[in-house]
C-alpha positions as CSV (number, residue, x, y, z in Angstrom):
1,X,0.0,0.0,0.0
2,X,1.3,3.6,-1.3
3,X,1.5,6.3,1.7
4,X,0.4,9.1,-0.3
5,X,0.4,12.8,1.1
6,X,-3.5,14.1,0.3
7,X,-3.6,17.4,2.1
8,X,-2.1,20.1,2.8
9,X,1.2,20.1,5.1
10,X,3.0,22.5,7.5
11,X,6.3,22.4,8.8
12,X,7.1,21.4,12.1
13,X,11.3,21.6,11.7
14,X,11.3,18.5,14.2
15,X,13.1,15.8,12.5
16,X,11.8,12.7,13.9
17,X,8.2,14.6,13.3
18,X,8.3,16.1,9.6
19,X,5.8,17.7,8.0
20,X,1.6,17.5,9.4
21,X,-1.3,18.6,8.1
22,X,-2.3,22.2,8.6
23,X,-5.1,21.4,11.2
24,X,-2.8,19.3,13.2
25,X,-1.2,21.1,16.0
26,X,1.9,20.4,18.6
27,X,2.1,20.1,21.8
28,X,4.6,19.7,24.7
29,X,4.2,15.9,26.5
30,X,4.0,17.9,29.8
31,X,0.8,19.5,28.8
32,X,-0.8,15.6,27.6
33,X,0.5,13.3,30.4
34,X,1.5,14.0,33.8
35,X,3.9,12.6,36.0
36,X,2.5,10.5,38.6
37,X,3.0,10.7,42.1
38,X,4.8,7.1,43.2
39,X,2.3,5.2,45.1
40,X,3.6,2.1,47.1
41,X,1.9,-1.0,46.2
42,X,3.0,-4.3,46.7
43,X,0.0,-6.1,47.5
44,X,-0.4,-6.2,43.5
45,X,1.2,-8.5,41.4
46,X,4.0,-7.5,40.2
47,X,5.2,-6.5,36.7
48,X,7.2,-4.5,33.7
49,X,7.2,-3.3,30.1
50,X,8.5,-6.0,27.7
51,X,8.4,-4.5,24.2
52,X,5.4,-2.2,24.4
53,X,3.3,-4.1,26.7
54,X,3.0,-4.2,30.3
55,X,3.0,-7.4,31.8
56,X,3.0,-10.0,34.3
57,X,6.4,-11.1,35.9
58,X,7.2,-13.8,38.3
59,X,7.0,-12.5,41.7
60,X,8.7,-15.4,43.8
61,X,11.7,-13.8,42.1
62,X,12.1,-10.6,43.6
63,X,13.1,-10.6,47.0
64,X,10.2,-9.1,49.1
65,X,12.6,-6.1,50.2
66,X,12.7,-5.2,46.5
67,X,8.8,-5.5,46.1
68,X,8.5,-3.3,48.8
69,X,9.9,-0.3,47.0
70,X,7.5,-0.9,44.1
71,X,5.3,1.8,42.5
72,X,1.6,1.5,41.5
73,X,1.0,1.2,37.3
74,X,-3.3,1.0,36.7
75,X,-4.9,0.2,33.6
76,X,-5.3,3.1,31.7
77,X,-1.7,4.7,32.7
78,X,1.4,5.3,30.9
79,X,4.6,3.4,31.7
80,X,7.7,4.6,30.4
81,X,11.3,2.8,31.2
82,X,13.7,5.2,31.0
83,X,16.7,3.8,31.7
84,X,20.1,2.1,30.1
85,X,19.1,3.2,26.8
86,X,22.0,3.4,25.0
87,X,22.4,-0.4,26.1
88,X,18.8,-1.6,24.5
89,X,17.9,0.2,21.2
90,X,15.8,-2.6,19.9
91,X,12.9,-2.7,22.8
92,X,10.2,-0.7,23.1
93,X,9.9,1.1,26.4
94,X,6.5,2.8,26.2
95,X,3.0,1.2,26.9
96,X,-0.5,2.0,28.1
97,X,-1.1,-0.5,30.6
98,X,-4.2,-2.8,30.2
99,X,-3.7,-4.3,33.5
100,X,-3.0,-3.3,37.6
101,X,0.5,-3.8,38.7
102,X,3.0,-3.1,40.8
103,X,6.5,-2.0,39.0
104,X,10.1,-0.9,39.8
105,X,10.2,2.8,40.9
106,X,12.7,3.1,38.1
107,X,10.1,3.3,35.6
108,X,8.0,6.4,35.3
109,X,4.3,6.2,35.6
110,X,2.1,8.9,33.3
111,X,-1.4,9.9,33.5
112,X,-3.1,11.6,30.6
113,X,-4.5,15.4,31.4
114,X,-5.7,16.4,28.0
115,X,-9.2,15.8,27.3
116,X,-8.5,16.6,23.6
117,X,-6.2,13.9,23.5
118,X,-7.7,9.9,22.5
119,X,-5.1,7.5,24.9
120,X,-5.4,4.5,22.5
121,X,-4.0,7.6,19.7
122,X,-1.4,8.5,22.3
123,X,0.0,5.3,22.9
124,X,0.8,4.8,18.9
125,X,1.9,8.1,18.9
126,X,4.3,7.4,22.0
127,X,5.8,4.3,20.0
128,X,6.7,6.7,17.4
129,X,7.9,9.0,19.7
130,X,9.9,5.8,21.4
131,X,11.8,4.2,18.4
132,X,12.2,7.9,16.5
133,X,13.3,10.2,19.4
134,X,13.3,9.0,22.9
135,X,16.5,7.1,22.7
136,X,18.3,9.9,21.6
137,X,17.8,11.7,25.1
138,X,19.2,11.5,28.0
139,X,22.9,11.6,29.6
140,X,25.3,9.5,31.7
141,X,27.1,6.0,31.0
142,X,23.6,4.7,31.5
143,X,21.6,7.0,29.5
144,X,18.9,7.7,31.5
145,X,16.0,10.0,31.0
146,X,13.3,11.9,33.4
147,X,9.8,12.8,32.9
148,X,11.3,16.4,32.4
149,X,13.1,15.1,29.1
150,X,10.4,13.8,27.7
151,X,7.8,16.4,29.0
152,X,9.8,19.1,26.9
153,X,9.3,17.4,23.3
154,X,6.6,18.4,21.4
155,X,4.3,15.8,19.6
156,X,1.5,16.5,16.6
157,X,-1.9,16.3,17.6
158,X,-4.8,15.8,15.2
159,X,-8.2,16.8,16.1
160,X,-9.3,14.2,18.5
161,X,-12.3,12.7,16.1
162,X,-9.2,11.8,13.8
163,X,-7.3,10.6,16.6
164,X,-9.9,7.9,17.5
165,X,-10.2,7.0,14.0
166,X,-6.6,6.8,13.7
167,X,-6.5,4.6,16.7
168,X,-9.1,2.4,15.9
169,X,-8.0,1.8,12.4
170,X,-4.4,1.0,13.6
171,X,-5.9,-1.8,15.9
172,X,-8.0,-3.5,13.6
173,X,-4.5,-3.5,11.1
174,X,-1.8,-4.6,13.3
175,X,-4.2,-7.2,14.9
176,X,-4.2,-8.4,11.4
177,X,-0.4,-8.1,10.8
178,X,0.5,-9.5,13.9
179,X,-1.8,-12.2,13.2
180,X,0.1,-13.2,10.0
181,X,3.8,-12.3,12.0
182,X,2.4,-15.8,14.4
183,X,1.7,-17.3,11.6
184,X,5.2,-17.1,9.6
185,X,6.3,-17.5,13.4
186,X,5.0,-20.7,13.7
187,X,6.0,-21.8,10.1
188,X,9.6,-21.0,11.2
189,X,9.4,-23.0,13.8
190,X,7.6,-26.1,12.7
191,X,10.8,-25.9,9.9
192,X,13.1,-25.8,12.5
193,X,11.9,-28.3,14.4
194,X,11.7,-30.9,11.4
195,X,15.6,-29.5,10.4
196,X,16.4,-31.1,14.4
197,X,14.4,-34.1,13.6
198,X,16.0,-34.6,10.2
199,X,19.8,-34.0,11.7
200,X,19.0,-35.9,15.0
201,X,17.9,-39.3,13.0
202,X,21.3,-38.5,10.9
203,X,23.8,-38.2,13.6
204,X,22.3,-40.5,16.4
205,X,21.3,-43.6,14.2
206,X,22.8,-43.3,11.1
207,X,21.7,-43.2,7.6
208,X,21.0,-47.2,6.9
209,X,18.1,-48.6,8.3
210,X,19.3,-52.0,9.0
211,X,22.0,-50.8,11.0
212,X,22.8,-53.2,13.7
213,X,22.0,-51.2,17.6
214,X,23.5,-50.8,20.9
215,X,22.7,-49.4,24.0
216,X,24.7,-46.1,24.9
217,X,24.4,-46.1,28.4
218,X,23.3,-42.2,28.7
219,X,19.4,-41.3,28.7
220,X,19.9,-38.1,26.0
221,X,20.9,-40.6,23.6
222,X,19.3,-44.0,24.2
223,X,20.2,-46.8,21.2
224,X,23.2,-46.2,19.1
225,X,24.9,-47.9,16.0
226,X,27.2,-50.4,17.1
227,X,30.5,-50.2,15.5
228,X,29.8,-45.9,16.7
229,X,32.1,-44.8,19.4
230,X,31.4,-41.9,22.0
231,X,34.0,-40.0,23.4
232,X,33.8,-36.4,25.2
233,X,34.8,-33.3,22.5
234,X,37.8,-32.6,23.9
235,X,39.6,-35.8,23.0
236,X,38.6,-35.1,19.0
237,X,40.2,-31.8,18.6
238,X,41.1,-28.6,20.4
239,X,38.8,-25.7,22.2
240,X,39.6,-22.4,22.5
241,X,37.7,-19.5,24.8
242,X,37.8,-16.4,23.3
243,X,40.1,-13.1,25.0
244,X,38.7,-10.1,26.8
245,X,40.2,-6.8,24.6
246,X,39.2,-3.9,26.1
247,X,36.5,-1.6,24.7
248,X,39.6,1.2,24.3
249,X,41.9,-1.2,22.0
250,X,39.3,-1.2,19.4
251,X,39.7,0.6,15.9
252,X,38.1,1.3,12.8
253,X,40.6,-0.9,11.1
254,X,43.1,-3.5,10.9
255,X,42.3,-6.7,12.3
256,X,38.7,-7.8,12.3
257,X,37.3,-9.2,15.9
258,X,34.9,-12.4,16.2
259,X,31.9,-11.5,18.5
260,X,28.9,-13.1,19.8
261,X,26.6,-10.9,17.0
262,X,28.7,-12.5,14.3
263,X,27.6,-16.0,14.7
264,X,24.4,-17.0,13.1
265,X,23.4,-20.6,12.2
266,X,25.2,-21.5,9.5
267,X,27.3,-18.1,8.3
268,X,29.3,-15.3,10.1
269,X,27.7,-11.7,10.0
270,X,29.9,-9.1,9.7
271,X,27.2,-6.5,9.8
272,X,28.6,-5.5,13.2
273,X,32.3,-4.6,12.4
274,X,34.8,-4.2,15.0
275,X,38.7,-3.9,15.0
276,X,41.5,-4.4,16.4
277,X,44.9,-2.4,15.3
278,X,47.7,-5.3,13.1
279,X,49.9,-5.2,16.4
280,X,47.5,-7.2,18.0
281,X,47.2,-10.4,16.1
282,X,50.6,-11.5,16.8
283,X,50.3,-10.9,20.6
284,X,47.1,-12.4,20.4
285,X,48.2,-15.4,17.4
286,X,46.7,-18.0,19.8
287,X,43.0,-16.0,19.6
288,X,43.0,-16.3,16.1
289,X,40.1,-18.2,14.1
290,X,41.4,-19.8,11.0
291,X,39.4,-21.2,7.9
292,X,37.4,-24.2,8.6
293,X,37.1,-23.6,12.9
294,X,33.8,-24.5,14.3
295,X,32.7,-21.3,16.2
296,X,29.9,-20.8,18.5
297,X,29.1,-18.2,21.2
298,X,29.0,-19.2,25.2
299,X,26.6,-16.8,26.6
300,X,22.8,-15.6,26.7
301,X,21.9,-16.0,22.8
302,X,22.0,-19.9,23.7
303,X,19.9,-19.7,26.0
304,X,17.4,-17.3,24.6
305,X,17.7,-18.7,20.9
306,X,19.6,-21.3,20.7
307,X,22.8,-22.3,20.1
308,X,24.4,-20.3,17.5
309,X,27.1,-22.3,15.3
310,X,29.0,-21.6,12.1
311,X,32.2,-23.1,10.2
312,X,34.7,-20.1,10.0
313,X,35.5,-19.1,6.1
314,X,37.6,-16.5,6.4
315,X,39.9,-16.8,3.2
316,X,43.6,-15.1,4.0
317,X,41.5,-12.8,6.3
318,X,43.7,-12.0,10.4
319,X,40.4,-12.9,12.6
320,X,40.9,-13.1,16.5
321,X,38.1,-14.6,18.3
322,X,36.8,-12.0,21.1
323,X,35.1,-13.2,25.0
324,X,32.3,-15.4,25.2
325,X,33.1,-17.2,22.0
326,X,34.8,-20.2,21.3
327,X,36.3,-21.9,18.5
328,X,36.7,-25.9,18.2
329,X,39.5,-27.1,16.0
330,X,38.7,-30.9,15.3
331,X,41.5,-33.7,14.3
332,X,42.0,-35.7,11.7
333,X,39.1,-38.3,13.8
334,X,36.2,-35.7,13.7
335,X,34.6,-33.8,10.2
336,X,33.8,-30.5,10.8
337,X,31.0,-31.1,8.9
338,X,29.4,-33.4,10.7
339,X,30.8,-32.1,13.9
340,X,28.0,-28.3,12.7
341,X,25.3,-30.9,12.4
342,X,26.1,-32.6,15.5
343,X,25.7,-29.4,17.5
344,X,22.2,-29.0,16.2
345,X,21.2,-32.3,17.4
346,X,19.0,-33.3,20.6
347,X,22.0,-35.3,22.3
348,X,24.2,-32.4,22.0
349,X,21.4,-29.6,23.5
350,X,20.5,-32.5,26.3
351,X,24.0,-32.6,27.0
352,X,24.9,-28.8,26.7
353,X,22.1,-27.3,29.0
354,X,22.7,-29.8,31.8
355,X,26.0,-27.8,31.6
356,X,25.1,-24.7,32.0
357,X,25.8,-22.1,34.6
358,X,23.1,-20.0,36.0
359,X,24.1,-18.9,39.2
360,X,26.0,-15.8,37.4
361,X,24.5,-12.6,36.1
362,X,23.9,-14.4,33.2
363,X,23.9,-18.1,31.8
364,X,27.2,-19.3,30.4
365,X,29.0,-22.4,29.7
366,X,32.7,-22.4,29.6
367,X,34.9,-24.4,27.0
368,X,35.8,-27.0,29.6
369,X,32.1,-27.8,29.9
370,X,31.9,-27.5,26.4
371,X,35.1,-30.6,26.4
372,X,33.1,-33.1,28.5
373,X,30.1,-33.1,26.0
374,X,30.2,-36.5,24.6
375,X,29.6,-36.8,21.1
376,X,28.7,-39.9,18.7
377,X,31.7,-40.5,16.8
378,X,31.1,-42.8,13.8
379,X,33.9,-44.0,11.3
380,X,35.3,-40.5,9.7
381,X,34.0,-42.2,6.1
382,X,30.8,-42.5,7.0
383,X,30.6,-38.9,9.0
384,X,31.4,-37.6,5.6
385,X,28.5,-39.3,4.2
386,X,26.1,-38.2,6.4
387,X,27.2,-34.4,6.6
388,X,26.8,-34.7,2.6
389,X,23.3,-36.3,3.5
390,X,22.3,-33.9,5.7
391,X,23.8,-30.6,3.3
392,X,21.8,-32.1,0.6
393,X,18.2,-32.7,3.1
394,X,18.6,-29.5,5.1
395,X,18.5,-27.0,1.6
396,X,14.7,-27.2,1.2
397,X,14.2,-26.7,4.9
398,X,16.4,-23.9,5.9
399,X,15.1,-22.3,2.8
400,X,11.4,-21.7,4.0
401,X,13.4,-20.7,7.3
402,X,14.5,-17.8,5.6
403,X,11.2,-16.9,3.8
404,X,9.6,-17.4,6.8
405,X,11.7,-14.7,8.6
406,X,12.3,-12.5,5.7
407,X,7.9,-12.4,5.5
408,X,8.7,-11.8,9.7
409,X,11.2,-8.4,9.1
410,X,8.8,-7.4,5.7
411,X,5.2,-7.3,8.3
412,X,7.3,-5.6,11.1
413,X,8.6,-2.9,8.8
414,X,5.0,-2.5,7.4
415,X,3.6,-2.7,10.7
416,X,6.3,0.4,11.7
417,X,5.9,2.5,8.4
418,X,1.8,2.6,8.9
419,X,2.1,3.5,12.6
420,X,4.8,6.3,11.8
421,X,2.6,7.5,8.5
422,X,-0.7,7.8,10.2
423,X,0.6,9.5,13.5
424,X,2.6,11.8,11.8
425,X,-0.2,12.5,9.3
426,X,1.6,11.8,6.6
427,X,-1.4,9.6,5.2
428,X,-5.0,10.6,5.7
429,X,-6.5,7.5,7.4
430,X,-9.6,8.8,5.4
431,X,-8.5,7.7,2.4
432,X,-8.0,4.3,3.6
433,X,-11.1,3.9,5.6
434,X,-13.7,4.9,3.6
């Protein structure tokens, strides 16, 4: 759908803002919502904004001294987190609570005072006012912001008939669109789930059906070829953790770093650039990845979305392997090949999370865990043949992965481009009504 201008615009020389219709007007936050007053209340549940809605969170969690410093949040009032946002720039940290809570007095709490204002309108208009502008306030090494920052930016205002049909038009669409995001969701899912199936049969039982069983002895894997042996990683090649550079060592050039946003299933990303001056790589020579390493991170994206694996092709490229990765450098017993399938397997993820540390801030695994995880090791012929197997079974699959997620990124930035074009009035949500 085109976003066409139909009317006639006015400037507003606010950037995030633009141009809005003549009968739109601005006005400062501190003249819409109103700071409220904190009001102790923990007899109510407790809970928190997670990415524009306020919701629910465990409260046999927080310690009860904690709790007792929370703030009341009612349906129909404003959160706003305000803090560490230079750290998060991806969530959303506005919402008009639907539900009666109890929150962290770090948040601030907003009521609206405007009786020309529509507070389903506001809170679209607040998510634009989130993702275009609010992260660009504040101060300090934890960028935090108070109702006085955001009370001082103006917003447009239509006349509030238009904001109600605004608001109302927006619900009925994103229900729709976040309808079809669950839906390509689930699709990526249910392909994921039948790539683990399709590697697990592979690289637990082997490829021919008649193969002749034994029991393994460990529950995670149950029956296993015969003539297979199992032996823990770190007798089938070598592990490396990754080295802590400092933030202040890094360049704009020279030697590329390795990090945790760089491994995606399947391919390194190097989106994310970072450097490290020449010097470095032969102080560092033992840090360094080298082309056909098997490198996975060993923090909180395994936990939240799974491991995250890729075999290293990095040409003549210097590459040094930064903290909270790790590299594994099989032998001449172990395919890399089928090692990358292996770690996608249930007996691997079995084995990996009862290895995982969650007593710290938060959950790793270090690369002498990551030794002791036994793998199935069958003749290095025949794990050849099944890494080709698999290659040649997993292409259809991972492909409607990526649609699926591609169709995911294409509803979001619709989703985003309608909310920003009809708050901003840079579409009249007549034209699409009628």
């Amino acid at each position: 759908m085109p976003f066409t201008i139909s009317r006639t615009l006015k400037a507003t020389n606010i950037g995030w803002i633009g141009d809005i219709p003549s009968a739109w007007t601005l006005k400062k936050i501190k003249f819409v919502l109103m700071e409220k007053v904190s009001i102790k209340a923990s007899d109510l549940q407790s809970g928190s904004i997670s990415f524009g809605e306020v919701v629910e969170k465990d409260d046999e969690s927080i310690p009860i001294e904690t709790k007792n410093s929370y703030q009341e949040v009612n349906a129909g009032e404003f959160l706003i987190n305000p803090i560490n946002l230079n750290y998060d720039l991806k969530s959303l940290r506005t919402a008009l609570s639907k539900i009666d809570v109890c929150v962290s007095p770090a948040y601030i709490v907003a009521q609206l005072v405007d009786e020309g204002c529509d507070k389903s309108f506001l809170k679209y208009l607040m998510y634009q006012f989130d993702v275009s502008h609010m992260k660009t306030l504040g101060a300090g090494v934890r960028q935090t912001i108070t109702f006085k920052d955001i009370g001082d930016c103006f917003i447009p205002l239509p006349p509030i008939e238009e904001q109600k049909t605004i608001a109302l038009y927006l619900d009925s669409q994103i229900e729709k669109i976040d309808n079809l995001i669950k839906l390509q969701e689930q699709l990526a899912i249910h392909s994921i789930e039948k790539r683990r199936a399709i590697i697990n049969q592979a690289v637990t039982k082997g490829l021919a059906s008649s193969i002749e069983m034994k029991e393994s002895g460990f529950e995670w894997l149950g029956a296993v070829p015969k003539h297979w042996q199992i032996k823990p990683l770190k007798y089938l090649g070598k592990i490396i953790s990754g080295y802590a550079f400092k933030s202040e060592d890094f360049t704009d050039s020279g030697v590329r770093v390795l990090k945790i946003a760089n491994i995606q299933t399947d391919y390194l990303d190097w989106t994310d650039d970072s450097y490290l001056p020449e010097s470095f790589y032969d102080r560092h020579r033992d840090f360094a990845v080298k082309n056909n390493d098997v490198v996975f991170a060993l923090t909180r994206p395994i936990i939240s979305s799974g491991l995250k694996a890729a075999i290293a092709t990095i040409d003549d490229e210097k590459v040094l392997l930064n903290q909270r990765n790790a590299i594994f450098r099989p032998s001449e017993e172990l395919d890399n090949n089928y090692l990358y399938y292996f770690l996608f397997s249930e007996s691997f993820k079995c084995d990996f999370e009862n290895k995982i540390d969650f007593t710290g801030q938060q959950p790793n695994i270090s690369a002498v865990d990551i030794g002791n995880i036994k793998i199935l090791l069958p003749p290095i012929f025949e794990q050849k043949e099944i890494a080709l197997h698999l290659k040649d079974q997993l292409i259809k699959v991972d492909e409607l992965v990526k649609k699926s997620r591609h169709s995911v990124e294409l509803l979001k930035e619709h989703r985003a481009s309608l909310i920003s074009a009809l708050v901003t009035g840079k579409i009249d949500v007549k034209n699409l009504v009628n």
